[in-house]
N, C-alpha and C positions, 0 to 999 in steps of 0.2 A: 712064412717070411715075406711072400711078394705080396701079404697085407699090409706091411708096415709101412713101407716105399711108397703106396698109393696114399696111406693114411698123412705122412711125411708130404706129399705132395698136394692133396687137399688144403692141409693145415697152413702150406707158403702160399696156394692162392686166394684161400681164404682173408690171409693176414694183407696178402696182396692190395685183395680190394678193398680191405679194410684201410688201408694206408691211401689207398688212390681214393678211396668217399672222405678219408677226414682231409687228406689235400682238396682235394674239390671243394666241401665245405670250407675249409682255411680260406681259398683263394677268392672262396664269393661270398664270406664275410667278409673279410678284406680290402673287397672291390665291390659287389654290387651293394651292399648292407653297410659297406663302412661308414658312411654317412652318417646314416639310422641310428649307427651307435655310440658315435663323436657326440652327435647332437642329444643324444639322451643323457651321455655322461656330463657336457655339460649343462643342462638344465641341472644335473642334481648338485653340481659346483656352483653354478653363476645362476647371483640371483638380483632382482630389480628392486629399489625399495622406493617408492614417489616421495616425493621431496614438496611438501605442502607449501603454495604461496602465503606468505603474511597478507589476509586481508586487509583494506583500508579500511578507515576509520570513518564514520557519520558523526557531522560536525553542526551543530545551530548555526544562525549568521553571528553569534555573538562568539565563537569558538567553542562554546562548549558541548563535551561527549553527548552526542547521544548512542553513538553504538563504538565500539574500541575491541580489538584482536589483545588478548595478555599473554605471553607466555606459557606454555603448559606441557607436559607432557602424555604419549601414549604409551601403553605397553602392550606388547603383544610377545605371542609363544611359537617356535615351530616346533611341534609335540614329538615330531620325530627325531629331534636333535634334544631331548629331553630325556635324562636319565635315570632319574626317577621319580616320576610323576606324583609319588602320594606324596613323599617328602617337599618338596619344591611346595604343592598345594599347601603342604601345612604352615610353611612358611608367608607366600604369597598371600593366603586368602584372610588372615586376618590386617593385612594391610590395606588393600584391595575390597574389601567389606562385604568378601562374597566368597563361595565355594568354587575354585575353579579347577579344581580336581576331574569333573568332565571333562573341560577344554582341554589340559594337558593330555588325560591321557587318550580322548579321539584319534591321536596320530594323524590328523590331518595336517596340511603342510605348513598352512599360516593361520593365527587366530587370534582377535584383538584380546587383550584379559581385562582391558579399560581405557577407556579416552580421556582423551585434556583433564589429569588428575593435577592434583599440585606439584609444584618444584620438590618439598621436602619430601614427600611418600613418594616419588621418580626417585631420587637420590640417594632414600633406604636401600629400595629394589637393586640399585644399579649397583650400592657397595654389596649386594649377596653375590654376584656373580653366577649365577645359573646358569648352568648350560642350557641352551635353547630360549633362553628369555631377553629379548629384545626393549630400548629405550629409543625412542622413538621423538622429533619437536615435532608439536601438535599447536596450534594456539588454539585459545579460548574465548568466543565470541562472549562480551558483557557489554548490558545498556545498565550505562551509571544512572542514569535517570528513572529506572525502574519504570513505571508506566507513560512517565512523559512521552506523550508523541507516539507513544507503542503502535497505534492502528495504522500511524502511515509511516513509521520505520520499518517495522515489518520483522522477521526473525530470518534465522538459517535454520538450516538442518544440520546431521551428520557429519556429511561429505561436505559441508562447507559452501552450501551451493543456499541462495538465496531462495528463500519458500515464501514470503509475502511482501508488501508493501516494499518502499525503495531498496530495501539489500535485493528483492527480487529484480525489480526494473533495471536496476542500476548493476547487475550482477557481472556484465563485462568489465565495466570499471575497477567493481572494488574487490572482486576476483583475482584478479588479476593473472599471472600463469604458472603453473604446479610446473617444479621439474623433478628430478631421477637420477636415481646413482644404479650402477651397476659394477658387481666384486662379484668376486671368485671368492668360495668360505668352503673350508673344510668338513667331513662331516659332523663336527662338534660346533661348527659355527664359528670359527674362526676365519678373519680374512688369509689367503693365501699368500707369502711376499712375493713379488713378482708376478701377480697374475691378475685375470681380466679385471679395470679397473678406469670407471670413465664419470662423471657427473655433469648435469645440466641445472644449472643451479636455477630457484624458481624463480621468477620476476613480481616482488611485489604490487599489490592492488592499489591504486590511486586513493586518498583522500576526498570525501564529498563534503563538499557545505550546501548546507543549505540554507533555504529563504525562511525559515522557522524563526520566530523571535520566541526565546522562550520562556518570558515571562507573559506577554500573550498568552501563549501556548499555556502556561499554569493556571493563567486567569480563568482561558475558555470551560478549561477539563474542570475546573473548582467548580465555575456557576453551573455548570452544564447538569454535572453531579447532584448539587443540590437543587436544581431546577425539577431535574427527574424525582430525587427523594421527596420533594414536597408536592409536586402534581399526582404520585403512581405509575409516572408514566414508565411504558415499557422499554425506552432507551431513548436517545434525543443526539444529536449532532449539533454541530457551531462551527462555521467557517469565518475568518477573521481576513481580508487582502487590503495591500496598497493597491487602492484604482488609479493610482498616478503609474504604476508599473507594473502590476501587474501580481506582485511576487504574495506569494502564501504566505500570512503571519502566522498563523493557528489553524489545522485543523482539530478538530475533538467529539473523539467516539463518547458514549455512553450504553452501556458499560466499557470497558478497558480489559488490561491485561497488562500482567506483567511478564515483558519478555526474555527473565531471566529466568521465570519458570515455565517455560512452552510446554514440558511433557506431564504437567499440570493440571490444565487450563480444559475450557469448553471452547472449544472450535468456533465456534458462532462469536462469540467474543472478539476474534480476531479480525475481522472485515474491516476496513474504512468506509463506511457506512455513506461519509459524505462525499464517497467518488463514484463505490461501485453499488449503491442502494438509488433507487429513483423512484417517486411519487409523486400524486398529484397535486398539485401546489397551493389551490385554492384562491383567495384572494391576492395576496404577496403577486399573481401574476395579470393583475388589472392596470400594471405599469406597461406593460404590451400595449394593450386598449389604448391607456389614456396617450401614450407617445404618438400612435401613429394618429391620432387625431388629432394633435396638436401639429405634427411632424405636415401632415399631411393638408393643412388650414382647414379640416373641417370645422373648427369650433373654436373661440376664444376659450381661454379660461374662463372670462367674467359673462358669458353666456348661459341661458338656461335653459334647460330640458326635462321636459315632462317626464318622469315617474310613477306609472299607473299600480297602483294595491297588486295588480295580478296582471301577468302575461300568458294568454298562453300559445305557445310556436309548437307547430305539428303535434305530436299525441303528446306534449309538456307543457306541463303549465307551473309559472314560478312565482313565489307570492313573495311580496314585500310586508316584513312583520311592520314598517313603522306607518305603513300605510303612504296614499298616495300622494306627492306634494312636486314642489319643482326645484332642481340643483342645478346648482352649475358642478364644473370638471373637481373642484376643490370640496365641494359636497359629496361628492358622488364616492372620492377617495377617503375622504374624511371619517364618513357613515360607511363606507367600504357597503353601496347600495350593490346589490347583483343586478336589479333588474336595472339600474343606472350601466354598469358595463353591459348588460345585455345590449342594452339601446344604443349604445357607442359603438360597439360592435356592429350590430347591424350599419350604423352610418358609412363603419369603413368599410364593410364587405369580405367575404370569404376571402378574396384572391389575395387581398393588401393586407388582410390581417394575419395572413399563411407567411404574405414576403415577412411583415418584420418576426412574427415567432424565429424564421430561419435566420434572418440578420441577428438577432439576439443570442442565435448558437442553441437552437430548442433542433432536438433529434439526431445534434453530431454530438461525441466527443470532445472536450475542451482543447486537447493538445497538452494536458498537465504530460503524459505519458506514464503514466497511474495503471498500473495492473489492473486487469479486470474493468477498466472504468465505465459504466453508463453510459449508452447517447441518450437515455431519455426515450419518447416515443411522441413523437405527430401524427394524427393522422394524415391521410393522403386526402387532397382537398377532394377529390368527387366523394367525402362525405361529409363535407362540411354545410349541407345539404340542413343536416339535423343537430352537428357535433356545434356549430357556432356558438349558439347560446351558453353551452356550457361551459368551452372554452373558455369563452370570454372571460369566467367566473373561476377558473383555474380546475375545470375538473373535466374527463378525458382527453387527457393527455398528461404526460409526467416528465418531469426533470431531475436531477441530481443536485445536492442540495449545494456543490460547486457552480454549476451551471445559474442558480437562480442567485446567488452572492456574483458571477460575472455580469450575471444581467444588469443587476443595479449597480455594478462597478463603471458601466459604460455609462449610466445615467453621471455616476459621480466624475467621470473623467469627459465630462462636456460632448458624451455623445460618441464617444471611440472607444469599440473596445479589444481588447487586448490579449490575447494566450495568456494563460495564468502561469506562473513559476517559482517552481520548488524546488531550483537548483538554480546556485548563482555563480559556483563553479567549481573547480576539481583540482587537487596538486598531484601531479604525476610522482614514480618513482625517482625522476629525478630533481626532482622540488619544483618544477614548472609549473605556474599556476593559468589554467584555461580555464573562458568563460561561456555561458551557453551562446548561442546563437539569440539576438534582439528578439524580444516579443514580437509575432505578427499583429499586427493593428490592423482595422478596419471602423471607417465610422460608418455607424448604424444609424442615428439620428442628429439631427442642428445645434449648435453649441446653442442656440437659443432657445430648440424645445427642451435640450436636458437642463439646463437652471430653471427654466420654469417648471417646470415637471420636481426637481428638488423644492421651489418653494411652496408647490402646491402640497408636497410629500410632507413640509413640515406641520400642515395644520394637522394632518392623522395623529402627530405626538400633542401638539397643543390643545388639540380642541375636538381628537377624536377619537377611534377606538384601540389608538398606541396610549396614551396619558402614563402608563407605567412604565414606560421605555424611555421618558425625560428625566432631564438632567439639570438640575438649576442653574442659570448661566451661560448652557451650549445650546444651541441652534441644533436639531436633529430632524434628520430626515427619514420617515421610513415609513413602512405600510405593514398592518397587518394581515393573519390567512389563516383559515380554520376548511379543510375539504377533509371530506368523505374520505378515509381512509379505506381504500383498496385492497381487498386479498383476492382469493382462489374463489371465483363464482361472486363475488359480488362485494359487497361492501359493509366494512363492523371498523366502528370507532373514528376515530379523527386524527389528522396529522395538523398541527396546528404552529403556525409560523410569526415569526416577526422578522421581518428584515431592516436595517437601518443606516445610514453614514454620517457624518461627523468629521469637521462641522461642514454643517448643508451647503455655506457657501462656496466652499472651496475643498470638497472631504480629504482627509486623510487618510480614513480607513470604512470598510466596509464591512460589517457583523452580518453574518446570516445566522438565526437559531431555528430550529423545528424540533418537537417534542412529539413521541411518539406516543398516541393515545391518554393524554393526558387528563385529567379533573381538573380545575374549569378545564372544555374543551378549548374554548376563546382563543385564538394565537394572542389577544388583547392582554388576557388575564393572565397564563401559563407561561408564553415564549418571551412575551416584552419584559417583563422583570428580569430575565437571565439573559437576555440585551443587555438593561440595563448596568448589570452588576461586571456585567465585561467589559462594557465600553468606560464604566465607572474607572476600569482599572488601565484601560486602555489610555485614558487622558494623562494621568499617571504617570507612565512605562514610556509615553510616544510624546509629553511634553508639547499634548495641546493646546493653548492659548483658550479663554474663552469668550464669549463675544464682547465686542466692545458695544 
């Protein structure tokens, strides 16, 4: 019997400490861990859902779309709040045009089942009512224009976030600011009444316009297209500006893209060729030479200068195919002689010939503010020792085929030249319309040497190796370029160029073409006829008068 009393007595301390450990425990859940477990109960109630900004719209100067946000919806699953997953699949996945019978049933907490689908197949979904399946506004980035402009509108991605050309650059703008809801939901997914429940509503993205005219812009991409198709060449560019302002009429890739199919597409395809590609320029850059020689009084235009068969400067020696005779500044442009800007070069000297390349904007950046864009490359004068002569002749060193249409923009605008611009300005979310800041200017050379320098430009189209870059009736200006195409170790095929304005007297606009690797090599034969066929359309669209 006096085992039982002890047993009895064991059994109330036992229970004892049993009651003083789940107190104890009680009391520091309660208090040390209470926290811990507030905060986990609400994460599994209160949940965040981002609330997407309505992108802005990319607008031509003429109002019309080039890139537009539409309407659209997302749907996404939380698998855990999903009751039964095969069925829910059988239903969803023939709408949805996929199997998402994994998605659901991974039990993971959030999971897209599709993006920016259409309004009708959102509004099937949303009459099934599913437990765990969410309806979601998403909009839908579309370019109505389909390839137009594609290389320098650029596309988005996923998230909505600008991946090239102006939607990238411009992506503060027409981003604009995502906001956020946050609710308390039961765990079938329902909101709770009365419970946690707050939104930050998003702030739409501003509207861009830009400096595009796009019937230019059709013109360039048509000739450009068919320029390439009928040379072989392996892709070509076309820059089109007002030199009175500055502003971008046209740019145009060859090949293109259409940026309604991005997940499509060859990557390579995509670059803006005429901002972020640079090469050697060739002749098109003997307007450098002839300026600062005129700029500089070494030489009338109606002066002459010997021309020998053959030069040769340190271990190079350069031949003239039409043999040796004497030009003047109008000859030399006309016949597009190398060993004629050789010798000019030489008259102006390394140091002066280094200043106007940099006055001309050779080795910076334009200031378009173009992703990716080119400076180009000069060398540093302590080698200009060797590099002169060829310089002179447009080959080592390179530019951007924006850069070499500024160059002769400054010719066409009396000697000043200008930031180039591809925005003319933005409407905020609240309809305010803002405009960029004025083009920097800077004159580079005399209102006197750049009209002579245009009328000297115009005998290359009358009387020399442009002829297929004329127009009957308009006065044109321009110069042709055929250089050594550039790769990895050395040099295969040719970049071959025509640049031109219109009209010479007072230009309106300024065409740059270059063809990559093209049959005829000639920028003469290849690049001036898809001059031609632009500016043909150009007179046109821009309601230029022709000579009187």
């Amino acid at each position: 019997m006096t085992s039982a009393p002890k047993r009895a007595g064991a059994l109330l301390a036992a229970l004892l400490v049993g009651f003083v450990g789940v107190g104890m425990r009680l009391g520091y859940l309660q208090t040390v861990q209470s926290k811990d477990y507030v905060e986990t109960a609400r994460r599994q109630r209160v949940r965040r859902i981002d609330l997407p900004a309505t992108r802005g719209a990319i607008y031509d100067r003429r109002g019309g779309e080039l890139a537009i946000s539409v309407p659209a919806k997302t749907i996404y699953a939380n698998p855990k709040q999903v009751t039964d997953p095969a069925g829910e699949a059988r239903l969803l996945s023939p709408l949805l045009g996929r199997n998402v019978y994994p998605d659901l049933a991974h039990k993971a907490g959030f999971v897209y089942l599709a993006r920016r689908i259409g309004l009708v197949t959102a509004g099937k979904i949303a009459k099934l009512r599913l437990p765990g399946i969410g309806v979601l506004d998403e909009a839908r980035r579309l370019y109505p224009g389909g390839a137009l402009a594609a290389n320098l509108v650029g596309f988005i991605g996923t998230d909505q976030q600008g991946l090239a050309g102006v939607e990238y650059a411009y992506q503060q703008l027409l981003g604009g600011k995502p906001g956020f809801r946050v609710l308390e939901q039961d765990p079938l997914g329902n909101r709770i009444p009365q419970g946690i429940y707050s939104e930050v509503p998003p702030v739409a993205g501003s509207d861009l316009l830009l400096t595009i005219d796009p019937d230019v812009q059709l013109a360039a991409e048509r000739a450009l297209a068919d320029g390439v198709k009928r040379t072989g060449a392996h892709g070509g560019m076309a820059v089109a500006v007002d030199p009175r302002s500055g502003e971008v009429l046209a740019m145009a890739d060859s090949p293109t893209f259409d940026p309604n199919q991005i997940g499509h597409i060859a990557a390579d395809t995509t670059r803006n060729r005429a901002v972020v590609d640079s090469f050697e320029p060739g002749s098109i850059n003997k307007i450098v030479v002839a300026s600062a020689i005129l700029n500089e009084g070494l030489m009338k235009p109606t002066d002459q200068i010997w021309v020998p068969s053959e030069l040769k400067i340190a271990d190079q020696t350069f031949i003239e195919k039409e043999g040796a005779r004497s030009l003047d500044l109008r000859g030399i442009l006309a016949e597009s002689s190398n060993l004629g800007a050789i010798r000019l070069a030489g008259r102006v000297g390394a140091a002066r010939l280094n200043m106007y390349f940099r006055r001309y904007g050779y080795g910076r950046i334009t200031g378009l503010g173009f992703p990716g864009e080119a400076a180009g490359s000069l060398p540093p004068l302590n080698r200009w020792a060797t590099s002169l002569p060829t310089m002179a002749i447009g080959q080592g060193l390179s530019v951007t085929q924006l850069q070499i249409a500024m160059a002769y923009a400054t010719i066409a605008n009396d000697g000043v030249a200008l930031e180039p611009q591809l925005v003319s300005g933005w409407v905020d979310p609240q309809g305010a319309f803002h405009r960029p800041a004025e083009p920097l200017a800077r004159r580079v050379i005399s209102v006197g040497t750049a009209r002579t320098l245009r009328d000297l430009l115009q005998s290359v189209v009358t009387e020399g190796t442009g002829k297929l870059a004329a127009i009957p009736g308009f006065q044109i200006a321009g110069k042709t370029g055929t250089a050594e195409r550039a790769v990895p170790g050395g040099y295969s095929g040719y970049m071959s160029s025509f640049v031109g304005m219109l009209p010479a007297a007072a230009p309106q606009v300024v065409i740059a073409v270059t063809l990559d690797n093209p049959t005829p090599s000639e920028g003469g034969l290849s690049a001036a006829p898809v001059f031609n066929q632009i500016a043909t359309q150009v007179i046109r669209i821009r309601h230029i008068p022709p000579a009187l």
